[in-house]
N, C-alpha and C positions, 0 to 999 in steps of 0.2 A: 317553267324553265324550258328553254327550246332545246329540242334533242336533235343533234345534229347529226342523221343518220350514214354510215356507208354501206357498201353495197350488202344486200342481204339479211342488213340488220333491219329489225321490226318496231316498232312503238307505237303503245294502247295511246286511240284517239277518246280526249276525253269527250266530243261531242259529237251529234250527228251532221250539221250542218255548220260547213267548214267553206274556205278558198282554199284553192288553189294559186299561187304566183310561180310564173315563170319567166327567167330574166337570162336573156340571149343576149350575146355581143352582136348578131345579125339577125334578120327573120327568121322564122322558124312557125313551121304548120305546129298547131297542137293539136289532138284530141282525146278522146277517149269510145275504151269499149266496156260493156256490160259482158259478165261470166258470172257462168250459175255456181252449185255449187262443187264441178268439175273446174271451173275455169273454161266453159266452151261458151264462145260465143255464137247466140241463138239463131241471129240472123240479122242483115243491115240493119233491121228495126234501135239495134242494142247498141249502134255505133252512135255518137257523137262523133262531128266533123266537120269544117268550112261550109260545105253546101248540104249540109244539114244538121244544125250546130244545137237543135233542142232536143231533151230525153225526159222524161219525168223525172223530175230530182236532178238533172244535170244539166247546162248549159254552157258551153264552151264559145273559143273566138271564132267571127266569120270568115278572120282573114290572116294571114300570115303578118309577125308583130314580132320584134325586137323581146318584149316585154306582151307576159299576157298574164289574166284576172279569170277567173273562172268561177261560178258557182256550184256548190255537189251542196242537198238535200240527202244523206245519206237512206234517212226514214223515207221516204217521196219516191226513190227507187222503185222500177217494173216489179213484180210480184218474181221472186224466184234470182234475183239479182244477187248474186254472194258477193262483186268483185270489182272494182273499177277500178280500170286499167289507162295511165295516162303515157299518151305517145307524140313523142315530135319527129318531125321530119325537117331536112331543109327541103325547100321550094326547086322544083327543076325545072329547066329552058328559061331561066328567067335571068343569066348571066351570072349569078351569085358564088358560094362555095359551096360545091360538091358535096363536101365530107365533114365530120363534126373535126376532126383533127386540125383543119386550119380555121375553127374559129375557136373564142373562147368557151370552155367550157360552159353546158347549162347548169343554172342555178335552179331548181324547185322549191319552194316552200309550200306547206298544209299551215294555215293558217286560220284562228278563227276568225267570226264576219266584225271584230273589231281591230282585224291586223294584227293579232296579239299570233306569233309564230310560236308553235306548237312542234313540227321537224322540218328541217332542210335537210336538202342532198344535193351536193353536187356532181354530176355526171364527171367524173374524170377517166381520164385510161383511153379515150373513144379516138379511132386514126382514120380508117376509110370507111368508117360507119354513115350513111348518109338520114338514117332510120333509129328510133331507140324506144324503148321501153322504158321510160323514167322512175314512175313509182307504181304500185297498187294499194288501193283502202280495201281490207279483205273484212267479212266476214268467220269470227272463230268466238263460236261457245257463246252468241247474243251478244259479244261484245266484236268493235270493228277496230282495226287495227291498219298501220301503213308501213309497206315494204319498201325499202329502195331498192329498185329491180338493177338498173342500170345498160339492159341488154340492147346491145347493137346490132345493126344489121347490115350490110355493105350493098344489099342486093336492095335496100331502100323501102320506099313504104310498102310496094305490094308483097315483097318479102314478109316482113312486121306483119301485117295481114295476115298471112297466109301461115303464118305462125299462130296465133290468133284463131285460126280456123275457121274464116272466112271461105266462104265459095264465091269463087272467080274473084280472087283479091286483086288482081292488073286490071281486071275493067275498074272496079273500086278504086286505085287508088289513081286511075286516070281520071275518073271525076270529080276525085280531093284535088290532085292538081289543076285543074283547068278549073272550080272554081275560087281556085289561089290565083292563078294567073287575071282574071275578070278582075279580084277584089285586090291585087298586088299596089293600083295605085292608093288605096287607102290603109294601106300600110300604118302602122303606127311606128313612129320612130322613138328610140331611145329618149325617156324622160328627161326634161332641164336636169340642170345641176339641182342638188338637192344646198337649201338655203340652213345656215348654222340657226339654233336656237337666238332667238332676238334679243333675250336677255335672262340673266340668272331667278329675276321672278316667275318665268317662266316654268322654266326647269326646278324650282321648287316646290311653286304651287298651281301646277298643270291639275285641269281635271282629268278625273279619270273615264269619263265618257268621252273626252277626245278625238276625234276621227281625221286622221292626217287627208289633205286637200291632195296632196303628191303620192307617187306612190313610195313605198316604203322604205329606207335605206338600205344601204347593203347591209348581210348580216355579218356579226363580228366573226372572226376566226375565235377559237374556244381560246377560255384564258393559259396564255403559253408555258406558265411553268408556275408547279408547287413543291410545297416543299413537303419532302416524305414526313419529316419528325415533325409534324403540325397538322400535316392532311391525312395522314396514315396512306398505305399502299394502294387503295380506289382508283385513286388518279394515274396509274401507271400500269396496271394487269391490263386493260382493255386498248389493245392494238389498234390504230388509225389508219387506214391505208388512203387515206384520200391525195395526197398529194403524188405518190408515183414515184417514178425513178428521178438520179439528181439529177443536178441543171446541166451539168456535162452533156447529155444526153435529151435534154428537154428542146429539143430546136422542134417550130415547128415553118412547112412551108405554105406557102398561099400567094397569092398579087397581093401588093400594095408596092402602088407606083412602079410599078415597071419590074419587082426585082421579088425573093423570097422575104417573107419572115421571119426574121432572124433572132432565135434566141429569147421567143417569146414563153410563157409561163402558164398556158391554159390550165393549167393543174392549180394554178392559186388562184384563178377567179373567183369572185362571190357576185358579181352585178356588171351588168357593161354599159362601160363608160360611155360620155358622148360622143368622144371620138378617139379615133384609134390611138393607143400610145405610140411613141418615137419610135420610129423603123431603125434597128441597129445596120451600121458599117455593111455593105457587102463583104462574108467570108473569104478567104482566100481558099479555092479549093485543097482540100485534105486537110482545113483547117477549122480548127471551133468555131461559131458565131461567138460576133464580139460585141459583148456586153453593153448594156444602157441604161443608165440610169432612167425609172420611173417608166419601167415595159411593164410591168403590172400593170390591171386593169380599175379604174378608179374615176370618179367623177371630177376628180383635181388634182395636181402634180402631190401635193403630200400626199394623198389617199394613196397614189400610186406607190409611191417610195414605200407607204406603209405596209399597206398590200406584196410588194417586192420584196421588203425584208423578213415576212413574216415569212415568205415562200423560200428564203434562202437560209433562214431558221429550219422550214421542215426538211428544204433540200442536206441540208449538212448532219441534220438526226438521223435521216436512211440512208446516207452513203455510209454512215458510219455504223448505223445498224447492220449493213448487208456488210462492211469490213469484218465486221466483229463475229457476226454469224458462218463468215464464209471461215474464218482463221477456230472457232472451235468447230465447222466442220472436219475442217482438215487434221486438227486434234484429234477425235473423236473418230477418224479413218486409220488416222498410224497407232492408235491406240488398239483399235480392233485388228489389224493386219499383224501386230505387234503379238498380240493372244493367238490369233491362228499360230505364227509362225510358230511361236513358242510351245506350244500343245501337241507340236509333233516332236515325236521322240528322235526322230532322225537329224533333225536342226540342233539338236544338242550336244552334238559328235561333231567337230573341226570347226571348222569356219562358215558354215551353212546358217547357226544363229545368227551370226555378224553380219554376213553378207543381209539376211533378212533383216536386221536391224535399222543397216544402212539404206536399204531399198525402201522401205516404209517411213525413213526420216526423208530420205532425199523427195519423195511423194509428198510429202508433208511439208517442206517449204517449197515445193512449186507452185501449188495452191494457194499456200501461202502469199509467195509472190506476186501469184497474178492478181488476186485480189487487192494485195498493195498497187498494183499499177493503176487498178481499173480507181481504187478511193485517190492515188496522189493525182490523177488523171481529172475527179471531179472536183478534189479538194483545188487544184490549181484554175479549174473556170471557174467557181466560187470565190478565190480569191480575185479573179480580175475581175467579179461582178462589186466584188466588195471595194476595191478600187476605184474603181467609176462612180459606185453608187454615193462612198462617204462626203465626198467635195460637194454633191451636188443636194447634202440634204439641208433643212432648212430650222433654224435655231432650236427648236422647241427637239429635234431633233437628233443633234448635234452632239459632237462632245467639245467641254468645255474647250479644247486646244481646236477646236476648228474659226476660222476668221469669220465666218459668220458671224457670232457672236458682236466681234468690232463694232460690225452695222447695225446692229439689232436693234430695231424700234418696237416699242410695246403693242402690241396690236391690238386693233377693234374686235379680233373673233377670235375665239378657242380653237386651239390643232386639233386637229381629230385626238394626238398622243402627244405622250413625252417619256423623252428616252432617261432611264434611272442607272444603266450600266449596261457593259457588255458579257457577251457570253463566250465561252471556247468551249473546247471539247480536249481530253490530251494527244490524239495523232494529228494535231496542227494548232499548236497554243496559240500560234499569230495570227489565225483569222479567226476575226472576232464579230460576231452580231449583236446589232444594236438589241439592248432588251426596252421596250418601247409599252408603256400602258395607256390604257385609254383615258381620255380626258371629256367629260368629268371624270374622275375617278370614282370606281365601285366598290374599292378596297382599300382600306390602311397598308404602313407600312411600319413597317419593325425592323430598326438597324440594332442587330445584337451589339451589344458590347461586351459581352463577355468572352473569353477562351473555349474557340470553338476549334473546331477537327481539324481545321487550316493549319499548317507549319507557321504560315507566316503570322495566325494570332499566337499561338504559344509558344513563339518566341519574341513577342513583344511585352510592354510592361505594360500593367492591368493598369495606371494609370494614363500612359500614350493611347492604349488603344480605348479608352472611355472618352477621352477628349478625340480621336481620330472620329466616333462615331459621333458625338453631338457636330465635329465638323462636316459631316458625311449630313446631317438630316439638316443642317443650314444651308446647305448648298442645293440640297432637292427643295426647301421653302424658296427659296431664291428663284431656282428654274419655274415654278410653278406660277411666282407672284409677276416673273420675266413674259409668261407667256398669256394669261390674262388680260383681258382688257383692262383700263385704269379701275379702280374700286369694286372691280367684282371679282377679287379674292383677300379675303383676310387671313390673316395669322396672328393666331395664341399660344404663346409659350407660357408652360409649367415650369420653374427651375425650384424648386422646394430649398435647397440648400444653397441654392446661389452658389454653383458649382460652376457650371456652363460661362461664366462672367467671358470669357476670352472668345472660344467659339462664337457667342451668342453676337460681339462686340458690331459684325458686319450689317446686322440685323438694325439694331438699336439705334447706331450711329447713323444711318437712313434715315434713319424714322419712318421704315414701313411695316410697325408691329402695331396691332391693333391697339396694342396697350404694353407698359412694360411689363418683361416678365413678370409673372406672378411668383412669389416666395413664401415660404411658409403655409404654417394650418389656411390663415385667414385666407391670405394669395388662391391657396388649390381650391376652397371649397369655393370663391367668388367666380372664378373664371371657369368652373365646372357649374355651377348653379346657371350661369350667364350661359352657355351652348344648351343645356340642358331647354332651358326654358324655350330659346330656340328653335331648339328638334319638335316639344310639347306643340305650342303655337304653329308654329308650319304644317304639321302631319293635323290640327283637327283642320284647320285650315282647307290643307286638302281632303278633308272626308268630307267638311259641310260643303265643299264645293263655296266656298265664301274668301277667295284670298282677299278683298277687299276689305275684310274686315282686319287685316294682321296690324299691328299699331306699327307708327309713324317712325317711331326710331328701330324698326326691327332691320336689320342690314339682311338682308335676302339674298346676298349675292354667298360663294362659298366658303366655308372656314377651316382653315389646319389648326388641329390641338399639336402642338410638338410637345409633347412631356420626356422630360432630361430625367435618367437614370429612378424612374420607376422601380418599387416602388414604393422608396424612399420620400416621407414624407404626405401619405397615403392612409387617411383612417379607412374603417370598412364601407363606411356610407361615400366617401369619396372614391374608392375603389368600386364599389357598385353601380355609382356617376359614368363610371369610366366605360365598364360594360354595358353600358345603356348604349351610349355615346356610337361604341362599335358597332353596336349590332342594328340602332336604327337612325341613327346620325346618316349614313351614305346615301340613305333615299333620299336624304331633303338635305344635303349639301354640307354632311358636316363630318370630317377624316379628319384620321387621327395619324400622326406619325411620330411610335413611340423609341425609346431611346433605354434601351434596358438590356441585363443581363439575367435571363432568363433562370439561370439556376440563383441566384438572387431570391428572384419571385416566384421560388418552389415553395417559400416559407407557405403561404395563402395556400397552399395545396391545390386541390383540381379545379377551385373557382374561379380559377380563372386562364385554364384550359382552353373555355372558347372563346377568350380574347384573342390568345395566340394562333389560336387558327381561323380568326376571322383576317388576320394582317398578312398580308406578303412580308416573308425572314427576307433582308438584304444584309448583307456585313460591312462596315469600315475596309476590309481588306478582302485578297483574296480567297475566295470560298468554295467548294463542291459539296453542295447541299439541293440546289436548285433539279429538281425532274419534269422531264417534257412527259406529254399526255401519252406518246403513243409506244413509245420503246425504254425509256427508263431511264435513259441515260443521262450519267450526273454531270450538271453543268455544271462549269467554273464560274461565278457570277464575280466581276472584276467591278466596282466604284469607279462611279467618273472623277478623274483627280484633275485637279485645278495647278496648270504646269509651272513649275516653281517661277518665281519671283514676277508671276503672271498678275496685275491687277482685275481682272476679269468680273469675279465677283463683285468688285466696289463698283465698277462701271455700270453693271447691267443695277445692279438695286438703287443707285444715282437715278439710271434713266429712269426705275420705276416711279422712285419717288420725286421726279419733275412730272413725268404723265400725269403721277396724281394731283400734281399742283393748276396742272395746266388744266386738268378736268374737271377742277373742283371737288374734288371730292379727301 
């Protein structure tokens, strides 16, 4: 599992010989030095660099590159080597940018020699730095380990250098750059677009020796939100600081075409793109840059949008983190000033408490206040970003009430995501972020139906809101089968008691259900035996390295189990079926999207604890369950609802099932 380090934080490399990737929005020198076991570097011998780019155990680029590949032999190391230290620099006199601040962020990965990423860092925070210390692979206790260092330097490489401990680091880093200048035309430029998987045989029965021709994709942002009562508290004590301050305050400058950079996100990069995103508006001076949709950095307009939303996701977690921390600072000041006062005996006599009472409240919402200025201040460019952004996203993305949909053709390639609802926070319940997963999907999903913490479940009726939720998982089968190419996604539905008949109706009357729901013992155990076999045959599949051999009628492409109000209808061996399904169904294409009321399914007792925390909780209605990775904070996770007397639904699962007719399939 890749650990996705920030600044300071450490992680045990589990092998000696590793890559390095490094993925720049512009050129950028790399290289590296050797430190004993003070961290001194011995002498030029220990440096890796352009014009002199071999070391025993280490080889680096000869030339400044968008994107760089590196090899480290960590065993193969000079004798006495405790430490290596990877450094980029921008390139000077060569017309470029300056500073790391007007370009995108750098990306690092340590990666093993099969591509398989082990930690990334991304350098964020960096402004007139033109020099940086990315990461180090240190020696501790015969076992090596990787820093994300993160340090910059304004005064540029021979600075770096000379930090480093180099003697005469300006002659040194005058002959890094001039033999960057020599090798500048051979430059490597930013890699093609990266091409979607070919088809769903692929992505089920891929070998596992594989070695990608391109270089590697961007790496994912961490999954954005768990849920406390299913993942326990892990996912929330450990604080993220990668993204920075909010977008209010994220503008950065540079040329392009004539004017600044406006309003761009170097804080959300993971990989740069091929070419520069959309330059926003020139500002009005004294006034915010104005917002554009798909300035995130990305190989294609949705990567971008995706990448954009997920950064105005982290951006609206810290603004509200820093509101929330500044207002019990300022608590926690009038409280203390409030003990002083009062601990003196003289404030006890006339109006001297008062007066101190009123002095330490009137301190306490000025703080207060300002803090609200500076959040309605970010909250308000976040809403104009959210403005621009929603019109321009594209179906798979969308909410059901946007006109995209109207047009919506089934497409030949998978989205990168798909959007399952929106997020708020409570000091602005109207700006809302898309909550978007990644597609294939790696996780199930679980629309409670039972009465949960929300007002608005327990004040509903426990039959409205069980048909609200089988309506709520039709509608994400729908988006998923909408955005699909023709015949490479299917859907199976469980209904044990022929409950669901009304909900399910949109489905059926298509006819884009693999099969009709299943009912009763017989129904559950066929349509559980039937994926079962499935997952069995694909997974030896992929160990013998033999997909050729999978038989003729096996459907390879993806499958949704929808099971309706679990887990009624449910023997143990069926029940057992079902935790297989979860737990190794997602590698070879087969989710599950269950429909239950979890205090229901306390009957079963803990066995089936890791079902539920293998599924992302969504609700029928609105909820505050949902916690981001890095601050805690409880989201409101809101259903996309299908706007009254809207045909929407019937439309898009018509078109699907013409695609399918037209594809044959």
């Amino acid at each position: 599992m890749t650990a996705e380090l920030v600044r300071g934080q450490n992680h045990t490399l589990p092998q000696t010989r590793l890559e390095i990737r490094v993925s720049a929005g512009t050129p950028v020198v790399a290289g590296a030095t050797l430190g004993d076991e003070r961290g001194t570097v011995r002498g030029i011998e220990w440096i890796a660099h352009p014009g002199s780019p071999q070391l025993p155990g280490l080889e680096v680029s000869q030339q400044a590159a968008a994107d760089h590949r590196f090899a480290v032999d960590l065993e193969a190391l000079p004798a006495g080597a405790h430490r290596v230290t990877v450094l980029l620099a921008l390139p000077v006199g060569v017309g470029g940018p300056v500073r790391f601040g007007a370009v995108p962020a750098p990306f690092v990965a340590v990666t093993g020699l099969d591509g398989t990423e082990i930690a990334t860092f991304t350098l964020t925070d960096l402004d007139a730095e033109s020099a940086v210390s990315a990461l180090e692979l240190y020696r501790r206790q015969d076992a090596w380990k990787v820093r994300a260092v993160g340090q910059g330097y304004a005064g540029g490489l021979a600075e770096m250098l000379a930090d480093q401990g180099v003697a005469d680091p300006a002659a040194l880093a005058g002959t890094i750059q001039e033999a960057v200048t020599r090798g500048l035309a051979r430059s490597v430029a930013p890699p093609p677009p990266r091409t979607p998987e070919a088809d769903r045989v692929r992505h089920a029965t891929g070998s596992a020796d594989h070695r990608p021709t391109a270089p590697p994709p961007a790496p994912e942002p961490p999954e954005p939100l768990t849920d406390p009562a299913t993942t326990g508290p892990a996912h929330t004590t450990q604080p993220h600081t990668a993204p920075g301050p909010a977008a209010a305050g994220a503008s950065a400058s540079g040329p392009s075409d004539g004017g600044p950079i406006n309003y761009a996100h170097p804080r959300r990069q993971h990989a740069a793109p091929p070419s520069p995103p959309p330059a926003a508006p020139p500002a009005q001076p004294g006034q915010p840059a104005q917002p554009v949709a798909g300035d995130a950095t990305g190989w294609s307009m949705d990567e971008r949008l995706y990448n954009q939303i997920w950064g105005m996701f982290e951006d609206l977690a810290r603004a509200v983190a820093a509101y929330r921390s500044a207002v019990d600072f300022a608590d926690s000041r009038m409280d203390q000033e409030l003990d002083r006062a009062l601990s003196d005996p003289r404030n006890r006599i006339g109006g001297a408490g008062d007066r101190a009472r009123e002095a330490a409240r009137a301190k306490r919402d000025e703080l207060a206040s300002r803090a609200r200025e500076v959040l309605d201040r970010d909250l308000a460019q976040l809403a104009a970003e959210a403005a621009v952004v929603e019109p321009a996203l594209p179906a798979a993305y969308a909410g059901w009430g946007n006109p995209v949909w109207h047009a919506h053709r089934i497409p030949m390639e998978i989205p990168m995501a798909l959007r399952i609802g929106d997020l708020h926070l409570p000091e602005r319940a109207d700006l809302r972020i898309p909550l978007l997963v990644r597609l294939p999907l790696e996780r199930g999903m679980w629309v409670d139906s039972g009465r949960t913490a929300s007002e608005a479940a327990a004040l509903m009726d426990t039959d409205r809101l069980r048909r609200l939720a089988m309506e709520t998982a039709v509608a994400h089968a729908a988006r998923l089968l909408a955005v699909y190419p023709p015949g490479e996604f299917a859907v199976h539905v469980i209904d044990p008691a022929g409950s669901a008949a009304g909900p399910l109706a949109p489905l059926v009357e298509a006819g884009v259900l693999a099969g009709p729901p299943a009912a009763g013992p017989g129904g559950v155990a066929s349509v559980l035996a039937h994926l079962t076999r499935r997952v069995d045959l694909v997974q030896m599949a992929v160990r013998a390295r033999a997909a050729d051999s999978l038989p003729a009628d096996l459907d390879t492409g993806e499958q949704l189990l929808v099971v309706n109000d679990f887990p009624h209808g449910f023997d143990d061996r069926a029940v057992t079926q079902l935790r297989y399904l979860a737990d190794e169904g997602p590698g070879v294409g087969v989710h599950l999207l269950m429909v239950a009321d979890r205090e229901e399914a306390s009957a079963y007792g803990p066995v089936l604890d890791p079902l539920w925390r293998s599924l992302l909780r969504i609700t029928p209605v609105a909820d505050s369950h949902l916690a981001d990775p890095w601050v805690g904070h409880a989201w409101t996770y809101e259903p996309l609802t299908i706007p009254p007397g809207s045909h929407i639904l019937e439309q898009v699962l018509t078109a699907v099932a013409e695609a399918r007719r037209a594809a044959g399939r």
